[in-house]
C-alpha beads as a LAMMPS data file, in Angstrom:
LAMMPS data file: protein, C-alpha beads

88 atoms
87 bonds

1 atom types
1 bond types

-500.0 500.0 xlo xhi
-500.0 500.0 ylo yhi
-500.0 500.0 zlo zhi

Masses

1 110.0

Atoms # bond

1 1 1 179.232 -437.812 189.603
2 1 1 177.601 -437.119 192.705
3 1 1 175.421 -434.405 193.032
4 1 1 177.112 -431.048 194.194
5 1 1 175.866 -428.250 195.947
6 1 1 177.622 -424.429 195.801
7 1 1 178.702 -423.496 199.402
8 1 1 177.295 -419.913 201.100
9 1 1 179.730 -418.160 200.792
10 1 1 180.042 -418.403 197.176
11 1 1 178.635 -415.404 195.240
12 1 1 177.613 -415.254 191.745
13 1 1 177.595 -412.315 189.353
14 1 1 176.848 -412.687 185.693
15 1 1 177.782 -410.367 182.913
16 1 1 175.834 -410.380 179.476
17 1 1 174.477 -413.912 179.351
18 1 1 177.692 -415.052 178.457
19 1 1 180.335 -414.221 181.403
20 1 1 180.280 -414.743 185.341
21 1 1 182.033 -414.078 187.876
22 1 1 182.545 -416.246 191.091
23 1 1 183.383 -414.583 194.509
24 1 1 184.725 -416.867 197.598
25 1 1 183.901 -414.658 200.114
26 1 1 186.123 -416.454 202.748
27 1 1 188.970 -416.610 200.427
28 1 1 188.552 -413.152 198.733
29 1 1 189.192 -415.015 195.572
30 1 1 187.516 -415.168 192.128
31 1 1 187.159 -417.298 189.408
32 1 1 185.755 -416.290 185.448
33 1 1 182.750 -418.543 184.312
34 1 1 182.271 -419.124 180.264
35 1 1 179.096 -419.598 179.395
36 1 1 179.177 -423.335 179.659
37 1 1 180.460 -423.248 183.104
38 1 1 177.521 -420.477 183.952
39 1 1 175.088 -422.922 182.679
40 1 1 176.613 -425.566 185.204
41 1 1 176.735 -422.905 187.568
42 1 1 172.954 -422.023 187.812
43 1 1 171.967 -425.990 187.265
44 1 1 173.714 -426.675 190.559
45 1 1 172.348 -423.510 192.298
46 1 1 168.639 -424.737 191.281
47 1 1 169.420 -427.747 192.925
48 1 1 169.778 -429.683 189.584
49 1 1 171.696 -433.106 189.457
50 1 1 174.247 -434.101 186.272
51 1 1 171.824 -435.399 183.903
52 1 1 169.047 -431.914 184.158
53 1 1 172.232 -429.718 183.297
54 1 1 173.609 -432.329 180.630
55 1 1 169.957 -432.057 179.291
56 1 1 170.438 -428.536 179.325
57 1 1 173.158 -428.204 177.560
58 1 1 172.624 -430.642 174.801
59 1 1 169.316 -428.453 174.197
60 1 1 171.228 -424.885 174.048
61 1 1 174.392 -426.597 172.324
62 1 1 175.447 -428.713 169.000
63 1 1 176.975 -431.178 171.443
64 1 1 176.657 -434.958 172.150
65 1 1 175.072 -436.215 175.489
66 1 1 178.423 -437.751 176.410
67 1 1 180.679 -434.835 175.300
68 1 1 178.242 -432.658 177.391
69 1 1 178.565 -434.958 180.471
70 1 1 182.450 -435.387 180.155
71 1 1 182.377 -431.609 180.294
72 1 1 179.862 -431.697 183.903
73 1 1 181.918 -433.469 185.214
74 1 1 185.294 -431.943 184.436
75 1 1 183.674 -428.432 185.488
76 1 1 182.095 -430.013 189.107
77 1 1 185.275 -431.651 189.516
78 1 1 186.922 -428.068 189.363
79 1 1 184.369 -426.082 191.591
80 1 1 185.331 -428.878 194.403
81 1 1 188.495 -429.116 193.524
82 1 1 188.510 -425.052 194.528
83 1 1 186.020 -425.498 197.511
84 1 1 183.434 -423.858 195.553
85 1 1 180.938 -426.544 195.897
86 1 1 180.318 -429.676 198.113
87 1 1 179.706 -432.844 196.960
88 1 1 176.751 -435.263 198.248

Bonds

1 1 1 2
2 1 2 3
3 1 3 4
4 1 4 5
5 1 5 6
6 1 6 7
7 1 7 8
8 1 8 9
9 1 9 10
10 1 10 11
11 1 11 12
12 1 12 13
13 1 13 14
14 1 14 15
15 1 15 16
16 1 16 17
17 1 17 18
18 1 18 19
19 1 19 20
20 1 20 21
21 1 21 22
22 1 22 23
23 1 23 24
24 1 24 25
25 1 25 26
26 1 26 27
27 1 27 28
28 1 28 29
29 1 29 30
30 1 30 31
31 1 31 32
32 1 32 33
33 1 33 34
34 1 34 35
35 1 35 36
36 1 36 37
37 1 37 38
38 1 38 39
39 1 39 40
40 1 40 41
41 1 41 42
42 1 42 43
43 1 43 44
44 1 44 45
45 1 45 46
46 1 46 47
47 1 47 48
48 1 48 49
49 1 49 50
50 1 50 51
51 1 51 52
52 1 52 53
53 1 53 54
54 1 54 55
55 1 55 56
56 1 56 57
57 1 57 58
58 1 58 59
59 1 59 60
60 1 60 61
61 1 61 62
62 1 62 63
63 1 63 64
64 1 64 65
65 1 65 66
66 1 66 67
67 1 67 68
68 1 68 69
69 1 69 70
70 1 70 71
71 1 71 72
72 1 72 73
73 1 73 74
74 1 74 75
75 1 75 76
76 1 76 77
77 1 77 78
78 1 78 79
79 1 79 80
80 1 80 81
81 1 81 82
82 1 82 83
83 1 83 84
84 1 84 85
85 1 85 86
86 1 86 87
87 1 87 88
């Protein structure tokens, strides 16, 4: 998976550590994070590529390397797939 980037006018809100909230301020839509999709979420913000976030979440998570990269990828595949990030 290439590595993505979030656009502008994206906004992020988070809730508790284990909720956020994602604002397309050209659209006026928003999406719910969980807290796997937060974790993605931040990883791309910091600039992060695929294998730092499925690092991440192997450390916070009982989950395999390749579960936890199947799941990267199906989550960046949905933030393009709703213009919330661009892909490099």
């Amino acid at each position: 998976m290439a590595n993505a980037a979030p656009y502008d006018h994206i906004v992020f809100t988070e809730f508790d550590d284990s909720e956020g909230i994602l604002v397309d301020l050209n659209t006026k839509k928003y999406y719910q994070l969980n807290e796997t999709a937060m974790l993605v979420w931040k990883g791309l913000e910091q600039g992060l590529g695929t294998p730092e976030i499925v690092d991440q979440i192997v450390a916070n998570y009982e989950i395999t390397p390749n579960d936890a990269l199947r799941n990267v990828d199906e989550i960046v595949e949905k933030f393009q797939m709703y213009s919330l990030v661009n892909a490099s």
